[in-house]
N, C-alpha and C positions, 0 to 999 in steps of 0.2 A: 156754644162750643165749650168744650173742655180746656181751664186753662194748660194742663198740666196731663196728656195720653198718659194713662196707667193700665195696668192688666187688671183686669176683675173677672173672678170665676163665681161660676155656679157652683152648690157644693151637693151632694147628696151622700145621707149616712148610712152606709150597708156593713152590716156584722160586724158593729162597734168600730167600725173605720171611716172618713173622713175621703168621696172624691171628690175631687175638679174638674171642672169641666172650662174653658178659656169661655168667655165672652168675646165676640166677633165686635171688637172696639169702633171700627171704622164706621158699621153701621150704628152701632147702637150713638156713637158721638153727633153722626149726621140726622137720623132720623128721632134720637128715642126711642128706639122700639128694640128690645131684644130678639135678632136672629138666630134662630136653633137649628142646626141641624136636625130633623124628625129621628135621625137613630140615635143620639142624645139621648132624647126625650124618655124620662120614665117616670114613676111616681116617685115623689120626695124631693126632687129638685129644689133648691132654694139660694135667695140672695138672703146676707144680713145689711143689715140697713137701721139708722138712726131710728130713734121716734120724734115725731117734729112735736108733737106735744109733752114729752115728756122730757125731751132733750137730751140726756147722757142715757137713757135705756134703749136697748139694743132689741129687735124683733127680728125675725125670721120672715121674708116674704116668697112663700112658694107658689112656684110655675103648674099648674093645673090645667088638665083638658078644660075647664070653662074658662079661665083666663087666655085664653088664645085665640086673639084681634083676626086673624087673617094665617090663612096657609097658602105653600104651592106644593107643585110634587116636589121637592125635596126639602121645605124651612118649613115650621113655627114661626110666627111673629107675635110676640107679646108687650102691649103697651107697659113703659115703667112709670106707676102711680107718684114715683118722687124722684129727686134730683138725684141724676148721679153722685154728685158730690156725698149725698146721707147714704151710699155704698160703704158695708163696712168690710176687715178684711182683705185688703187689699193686699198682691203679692209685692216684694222690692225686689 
């Protein structure tokens, strides 16, 4: 469990601008698994996130038709390969 609920967006970069998209915390805190809504979902999507081996360098982890665990008719589910906590970015 999350010591600490924070908000964590998805971001994706269209015509040199910056969206967010909220992460659905509740699930992602209980299960790990990021829930999308399917009208969300487009090409570019991404978290940033730590590199556990490199330590202070920063990667881009994007959400991809192959990276998606499981659907219904209405979510995406995608497994997250590292701890929330290496979530960078974060909103106050």
């Amino acid at each position: 469990m999350i010591g600490k609920m924070r908000t964590i967006y998805l971001k994706v970069k269209q015509n040199g601008f910056f969206r967010k998209i909220s992460v659905d915390m509740a699930f992602l805190a209980a299960h790990k698994i990021i829930r999308l809504p399917k009208y969300y979902f487009e090409e570019g999507l991404f978290l940033s996130h730590k590199n556990k081996s490199e330590g202070s360098s920063i990667e881009e982890y994007y959400l991809t038709r192959d990276k998606i665990k499981n659907e219904d008719n209405d979510f995406y589910y995608f497994k997250l390969p590292f701890k929330i906590e290496e979530i960078t970015d974060i909103s106050v």
